[in-house]
HTML snippet that shows the backbone in 3Dmol.js (N, CA, C, O; Angstrom):
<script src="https://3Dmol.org/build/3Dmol-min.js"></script>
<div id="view" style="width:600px;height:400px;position:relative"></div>
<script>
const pdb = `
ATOM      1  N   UNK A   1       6.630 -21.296  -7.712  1.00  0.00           N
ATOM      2  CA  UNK A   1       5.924 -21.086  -6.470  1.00  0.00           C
ATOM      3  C   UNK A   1       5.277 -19.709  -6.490  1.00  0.00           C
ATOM      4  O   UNK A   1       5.928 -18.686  -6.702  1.00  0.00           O
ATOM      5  N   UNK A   2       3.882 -19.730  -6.244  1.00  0.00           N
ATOM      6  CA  UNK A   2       2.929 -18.245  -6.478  1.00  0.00           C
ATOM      7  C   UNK A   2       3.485 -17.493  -5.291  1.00  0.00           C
ATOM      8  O   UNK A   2       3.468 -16.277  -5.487  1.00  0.00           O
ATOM      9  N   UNK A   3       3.980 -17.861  -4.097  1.00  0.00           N
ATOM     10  CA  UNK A   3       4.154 -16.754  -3.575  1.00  0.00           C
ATOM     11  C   UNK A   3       5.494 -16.582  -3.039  1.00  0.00           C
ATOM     12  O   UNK A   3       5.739 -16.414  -1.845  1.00  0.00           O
ATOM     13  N   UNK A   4       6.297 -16.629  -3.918  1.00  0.00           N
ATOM     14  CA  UNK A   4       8.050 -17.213  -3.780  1.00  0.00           C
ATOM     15  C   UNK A   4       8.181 -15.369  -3.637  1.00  0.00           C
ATOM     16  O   UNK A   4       9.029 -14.965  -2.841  1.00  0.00           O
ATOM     17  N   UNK A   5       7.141 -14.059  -4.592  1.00  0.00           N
ATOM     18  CA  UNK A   5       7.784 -12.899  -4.772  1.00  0.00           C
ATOM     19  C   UNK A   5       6.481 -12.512  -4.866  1.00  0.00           C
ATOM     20  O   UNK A   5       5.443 -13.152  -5.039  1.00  0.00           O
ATOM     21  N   UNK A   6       6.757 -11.145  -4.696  1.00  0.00           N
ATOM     22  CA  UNK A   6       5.687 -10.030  -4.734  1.00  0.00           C
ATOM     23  C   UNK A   6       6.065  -8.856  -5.784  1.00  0.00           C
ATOM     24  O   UNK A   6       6.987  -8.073  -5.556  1.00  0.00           O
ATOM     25  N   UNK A   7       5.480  -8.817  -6.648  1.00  0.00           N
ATOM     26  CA  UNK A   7       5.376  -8.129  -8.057  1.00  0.00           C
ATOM     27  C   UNK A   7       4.493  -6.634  -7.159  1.00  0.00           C
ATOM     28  O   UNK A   7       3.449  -6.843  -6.540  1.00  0.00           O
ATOM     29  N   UNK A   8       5.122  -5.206  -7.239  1.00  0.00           N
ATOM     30  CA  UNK A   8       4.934  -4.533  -6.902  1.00  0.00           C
ATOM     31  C   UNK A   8       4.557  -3.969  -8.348  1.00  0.00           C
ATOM     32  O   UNK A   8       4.963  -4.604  -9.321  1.00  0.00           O
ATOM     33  N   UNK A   9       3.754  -2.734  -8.556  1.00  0.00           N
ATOM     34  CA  UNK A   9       3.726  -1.801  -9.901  1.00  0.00           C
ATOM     35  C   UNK A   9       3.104  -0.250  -8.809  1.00  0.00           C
ATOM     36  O   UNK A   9       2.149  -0.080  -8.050  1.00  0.00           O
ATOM     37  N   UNK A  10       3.986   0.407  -9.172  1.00  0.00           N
ATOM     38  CA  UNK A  10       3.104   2.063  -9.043  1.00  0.00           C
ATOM     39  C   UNK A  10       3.234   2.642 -10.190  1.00  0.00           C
ATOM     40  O   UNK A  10       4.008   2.320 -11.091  1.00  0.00           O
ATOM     41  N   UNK A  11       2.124   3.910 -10.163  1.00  0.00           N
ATOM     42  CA  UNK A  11       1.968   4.571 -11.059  1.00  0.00           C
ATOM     43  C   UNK A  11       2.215   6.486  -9.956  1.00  0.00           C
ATOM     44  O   UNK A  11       1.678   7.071  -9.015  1.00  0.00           O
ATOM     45  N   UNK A  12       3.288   6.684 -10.874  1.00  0.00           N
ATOM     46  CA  UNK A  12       3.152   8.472 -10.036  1.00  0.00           C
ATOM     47  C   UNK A  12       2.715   9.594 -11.354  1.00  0.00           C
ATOM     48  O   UNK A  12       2.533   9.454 -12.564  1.00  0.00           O
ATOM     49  N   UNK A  13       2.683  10.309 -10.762  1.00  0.00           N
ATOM     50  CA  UNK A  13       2.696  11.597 -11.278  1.00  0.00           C
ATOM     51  C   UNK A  13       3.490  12.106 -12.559  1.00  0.00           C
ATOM     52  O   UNK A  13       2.983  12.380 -13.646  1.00  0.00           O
ATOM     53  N   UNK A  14       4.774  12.174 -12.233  1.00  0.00           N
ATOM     54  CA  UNK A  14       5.721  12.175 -13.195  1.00  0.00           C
ATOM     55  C   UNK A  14       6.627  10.783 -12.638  1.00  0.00           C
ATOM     56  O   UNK A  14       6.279   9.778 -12.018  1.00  0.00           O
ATOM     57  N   UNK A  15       7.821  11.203 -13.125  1.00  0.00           N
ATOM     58  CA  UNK A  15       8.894  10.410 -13.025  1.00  0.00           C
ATOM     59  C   UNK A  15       9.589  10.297 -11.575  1.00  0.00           C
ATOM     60  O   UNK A  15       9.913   9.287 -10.952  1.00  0.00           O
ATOM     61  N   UNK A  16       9.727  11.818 -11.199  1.00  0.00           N
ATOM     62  CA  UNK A  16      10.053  11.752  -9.636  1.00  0.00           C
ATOM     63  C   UNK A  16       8.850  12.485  -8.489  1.00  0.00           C
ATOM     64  O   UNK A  16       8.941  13.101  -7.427  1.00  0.00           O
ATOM     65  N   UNK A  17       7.772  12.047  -9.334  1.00  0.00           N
ATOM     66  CA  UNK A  17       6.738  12.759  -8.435  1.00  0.00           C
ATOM     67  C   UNK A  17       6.189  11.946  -7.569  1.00  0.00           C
ATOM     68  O   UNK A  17       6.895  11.033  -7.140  1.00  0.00           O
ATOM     69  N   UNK A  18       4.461  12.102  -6.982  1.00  0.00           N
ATOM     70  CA  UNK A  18       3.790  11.336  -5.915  1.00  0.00           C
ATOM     71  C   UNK A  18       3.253  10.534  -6.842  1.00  0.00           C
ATOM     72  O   UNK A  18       3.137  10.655  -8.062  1.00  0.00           O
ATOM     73  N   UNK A  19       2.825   9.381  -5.797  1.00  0.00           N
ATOM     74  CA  UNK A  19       2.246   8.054  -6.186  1.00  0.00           C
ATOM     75  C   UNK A  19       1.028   7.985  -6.533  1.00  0.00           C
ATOM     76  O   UNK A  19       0.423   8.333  -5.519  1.00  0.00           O
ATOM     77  N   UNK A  20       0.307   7.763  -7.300  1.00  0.00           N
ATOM     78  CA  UNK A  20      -1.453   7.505  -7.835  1.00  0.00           C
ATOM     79  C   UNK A  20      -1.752   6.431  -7.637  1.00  0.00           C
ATOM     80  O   UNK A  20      -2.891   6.359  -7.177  1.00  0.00           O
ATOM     81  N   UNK A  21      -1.181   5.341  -7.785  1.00  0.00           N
ATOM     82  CA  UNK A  21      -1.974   3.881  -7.909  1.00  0.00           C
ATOM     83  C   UNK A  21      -0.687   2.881  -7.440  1.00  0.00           C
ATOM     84  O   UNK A  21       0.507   3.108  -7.633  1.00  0.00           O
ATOM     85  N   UNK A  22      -1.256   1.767  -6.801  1.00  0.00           N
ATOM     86  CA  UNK A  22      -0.661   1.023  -5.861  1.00  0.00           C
ATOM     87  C   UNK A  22      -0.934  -0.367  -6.023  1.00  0.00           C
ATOM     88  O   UNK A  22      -1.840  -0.774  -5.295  1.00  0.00           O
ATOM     89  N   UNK A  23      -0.209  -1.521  -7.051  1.00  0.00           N
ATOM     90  CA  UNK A  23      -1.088  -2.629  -7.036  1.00  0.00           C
ATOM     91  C   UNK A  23       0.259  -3.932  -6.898  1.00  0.00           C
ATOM     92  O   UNK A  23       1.251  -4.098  -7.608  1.00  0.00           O
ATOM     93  N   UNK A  24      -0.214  -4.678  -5.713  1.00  0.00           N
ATOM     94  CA  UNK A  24       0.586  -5.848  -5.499  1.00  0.00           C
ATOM     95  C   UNK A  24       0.017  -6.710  -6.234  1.00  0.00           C
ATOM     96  O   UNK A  24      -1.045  -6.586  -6.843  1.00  0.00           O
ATOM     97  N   UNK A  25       0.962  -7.914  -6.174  1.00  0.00           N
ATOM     98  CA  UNK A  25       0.276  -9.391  -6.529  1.00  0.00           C
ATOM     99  C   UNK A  25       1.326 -10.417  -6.439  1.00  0.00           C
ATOM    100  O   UNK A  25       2.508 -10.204  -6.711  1.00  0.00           O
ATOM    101  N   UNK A  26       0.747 -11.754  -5.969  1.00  0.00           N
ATOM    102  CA  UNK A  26       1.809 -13.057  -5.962  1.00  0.00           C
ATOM    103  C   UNK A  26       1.054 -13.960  -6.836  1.00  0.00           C
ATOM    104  O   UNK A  26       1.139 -15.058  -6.286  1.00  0.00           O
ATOM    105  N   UNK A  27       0.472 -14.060  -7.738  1.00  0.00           N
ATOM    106  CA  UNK A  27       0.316 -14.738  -8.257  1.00  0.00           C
ATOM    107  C   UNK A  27      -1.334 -14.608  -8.624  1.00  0.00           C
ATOM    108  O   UNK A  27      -1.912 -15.016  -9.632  1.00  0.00           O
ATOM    109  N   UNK A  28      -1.934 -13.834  -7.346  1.00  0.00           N
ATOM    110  CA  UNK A  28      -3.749 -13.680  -7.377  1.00  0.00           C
ATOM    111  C   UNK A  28      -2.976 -11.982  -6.360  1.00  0.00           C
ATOM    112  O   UNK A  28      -2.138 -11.809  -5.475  1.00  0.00           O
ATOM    113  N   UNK A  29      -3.939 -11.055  -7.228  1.00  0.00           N
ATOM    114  CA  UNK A  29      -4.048  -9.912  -6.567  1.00  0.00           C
ATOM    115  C   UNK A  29      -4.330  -9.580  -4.887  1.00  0.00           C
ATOM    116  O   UNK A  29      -5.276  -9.732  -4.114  1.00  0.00           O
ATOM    117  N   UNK A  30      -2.994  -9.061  -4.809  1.00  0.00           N
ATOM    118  CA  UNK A  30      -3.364  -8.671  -3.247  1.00  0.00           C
ATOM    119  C   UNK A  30      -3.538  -7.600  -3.024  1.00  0.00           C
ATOM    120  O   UNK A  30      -3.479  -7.607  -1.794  1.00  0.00           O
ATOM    121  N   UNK A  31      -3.786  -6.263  -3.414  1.00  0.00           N
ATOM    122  CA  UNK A  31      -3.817  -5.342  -3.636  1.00  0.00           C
ATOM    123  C   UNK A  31      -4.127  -4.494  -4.509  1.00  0.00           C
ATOM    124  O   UNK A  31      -3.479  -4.703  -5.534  1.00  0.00           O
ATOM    125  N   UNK A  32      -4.955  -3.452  -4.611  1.00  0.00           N
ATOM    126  CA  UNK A  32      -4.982  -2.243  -5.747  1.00  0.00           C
ATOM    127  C   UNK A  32      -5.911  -1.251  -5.464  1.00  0.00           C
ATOM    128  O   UNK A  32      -7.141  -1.255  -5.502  1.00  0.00           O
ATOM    129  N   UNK A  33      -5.001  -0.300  -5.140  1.00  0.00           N
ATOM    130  CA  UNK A  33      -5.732   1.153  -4.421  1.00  0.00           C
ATOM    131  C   UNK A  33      -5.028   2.036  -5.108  1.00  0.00           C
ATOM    132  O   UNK A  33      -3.833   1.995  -5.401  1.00  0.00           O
ATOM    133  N   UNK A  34      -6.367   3.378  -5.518  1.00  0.00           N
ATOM    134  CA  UNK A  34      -5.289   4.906  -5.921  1.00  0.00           C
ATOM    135  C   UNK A  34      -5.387   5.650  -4.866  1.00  0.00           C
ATOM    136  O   UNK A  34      -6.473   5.836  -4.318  1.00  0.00           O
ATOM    137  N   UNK A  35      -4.335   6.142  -4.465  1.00  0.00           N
ATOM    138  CA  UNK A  35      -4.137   7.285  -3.803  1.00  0.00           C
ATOM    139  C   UNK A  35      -4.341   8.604  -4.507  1.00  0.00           C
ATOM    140  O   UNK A  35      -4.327   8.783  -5.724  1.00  0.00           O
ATOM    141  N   UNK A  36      -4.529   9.488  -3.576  1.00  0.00           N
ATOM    142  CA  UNK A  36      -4.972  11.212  -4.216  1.00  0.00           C
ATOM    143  C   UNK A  36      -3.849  11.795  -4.238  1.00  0.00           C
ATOM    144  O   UNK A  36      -3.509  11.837  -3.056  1.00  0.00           O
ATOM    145  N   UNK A  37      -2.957  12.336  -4.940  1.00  0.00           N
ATOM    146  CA  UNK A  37      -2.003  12.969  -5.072  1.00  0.00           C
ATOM    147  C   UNK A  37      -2.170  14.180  -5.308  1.00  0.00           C
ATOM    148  O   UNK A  37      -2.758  14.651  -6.282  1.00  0.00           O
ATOM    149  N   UNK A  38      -1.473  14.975  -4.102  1.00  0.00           N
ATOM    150  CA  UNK A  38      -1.851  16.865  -4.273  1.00  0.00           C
ATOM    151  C   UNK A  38      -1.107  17.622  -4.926  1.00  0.00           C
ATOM    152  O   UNK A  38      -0.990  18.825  -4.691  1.00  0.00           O
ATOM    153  N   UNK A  39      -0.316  16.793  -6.126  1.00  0.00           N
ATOM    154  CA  UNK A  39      -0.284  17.955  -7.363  1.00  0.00           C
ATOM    155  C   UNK A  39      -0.817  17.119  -8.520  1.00  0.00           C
ATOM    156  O   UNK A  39      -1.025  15.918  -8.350  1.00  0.00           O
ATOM    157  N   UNK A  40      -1.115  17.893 -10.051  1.00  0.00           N
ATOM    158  CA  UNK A  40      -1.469  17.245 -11.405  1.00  0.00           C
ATOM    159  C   UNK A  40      -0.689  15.945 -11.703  1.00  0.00           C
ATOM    160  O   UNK A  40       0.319  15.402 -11.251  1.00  0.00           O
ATOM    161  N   UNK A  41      -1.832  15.622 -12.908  1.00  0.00           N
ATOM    162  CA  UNK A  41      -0.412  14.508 -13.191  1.00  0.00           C
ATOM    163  C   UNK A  41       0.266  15.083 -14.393  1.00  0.00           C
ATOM    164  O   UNK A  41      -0.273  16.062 -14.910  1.00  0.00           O
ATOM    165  N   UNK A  42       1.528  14.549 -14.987  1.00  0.00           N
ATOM    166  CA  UNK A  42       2.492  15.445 -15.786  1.00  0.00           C
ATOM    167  C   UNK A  42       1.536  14.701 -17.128  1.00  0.00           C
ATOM    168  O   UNK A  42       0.783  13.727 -17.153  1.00  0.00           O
ATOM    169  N   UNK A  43       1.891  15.478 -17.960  1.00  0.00           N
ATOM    170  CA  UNK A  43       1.573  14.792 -19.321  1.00  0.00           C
ATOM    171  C   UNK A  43       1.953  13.707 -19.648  1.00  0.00           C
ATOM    172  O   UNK A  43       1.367  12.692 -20.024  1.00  0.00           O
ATOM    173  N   UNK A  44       3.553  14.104 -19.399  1.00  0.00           N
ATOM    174  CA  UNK A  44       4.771  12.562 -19.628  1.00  0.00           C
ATOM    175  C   UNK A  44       4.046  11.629 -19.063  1.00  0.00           C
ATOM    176  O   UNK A  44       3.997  10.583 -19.711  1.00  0.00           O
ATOM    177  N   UNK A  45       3.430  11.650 -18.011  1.00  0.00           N
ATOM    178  CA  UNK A  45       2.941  10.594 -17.067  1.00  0.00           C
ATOM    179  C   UNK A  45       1.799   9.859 -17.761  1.00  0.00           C
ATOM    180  O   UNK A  45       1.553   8.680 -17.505  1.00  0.00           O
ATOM    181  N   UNK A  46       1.038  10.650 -18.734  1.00  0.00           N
ATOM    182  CA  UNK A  46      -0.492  10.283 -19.062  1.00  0.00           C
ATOM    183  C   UNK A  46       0.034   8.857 -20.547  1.00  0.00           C
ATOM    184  O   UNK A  46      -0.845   8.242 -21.151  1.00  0.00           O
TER     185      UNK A  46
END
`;
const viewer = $3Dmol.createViewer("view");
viewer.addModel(pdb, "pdb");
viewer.setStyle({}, {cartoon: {color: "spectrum"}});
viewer.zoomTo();
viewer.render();
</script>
């Protein structure tokens, strides 16, 4: 069933940092926005 769950993914900064990118989906994309995050991103992160 496509919409039994919602498959979340973010992308942050580092590991315990702010959020950059935001994308849901159940089966067909419901979502995908970046947010601006007001510090760098870590290397680890890249």
């Amino acid at each position: 069933m496509p919409d039994a769950a919602v498959i979340l993914d973010t992308e942050t900064t580092r590991l315990d940092g702010q959020t950059v990118e935001i994308d849901a989906a159940t089966g067909k994309k419901l979502m995908n926005t970046l947010v601006k995050p007001t510090e760098p991103i870590s290397v680890g992160a890249r």
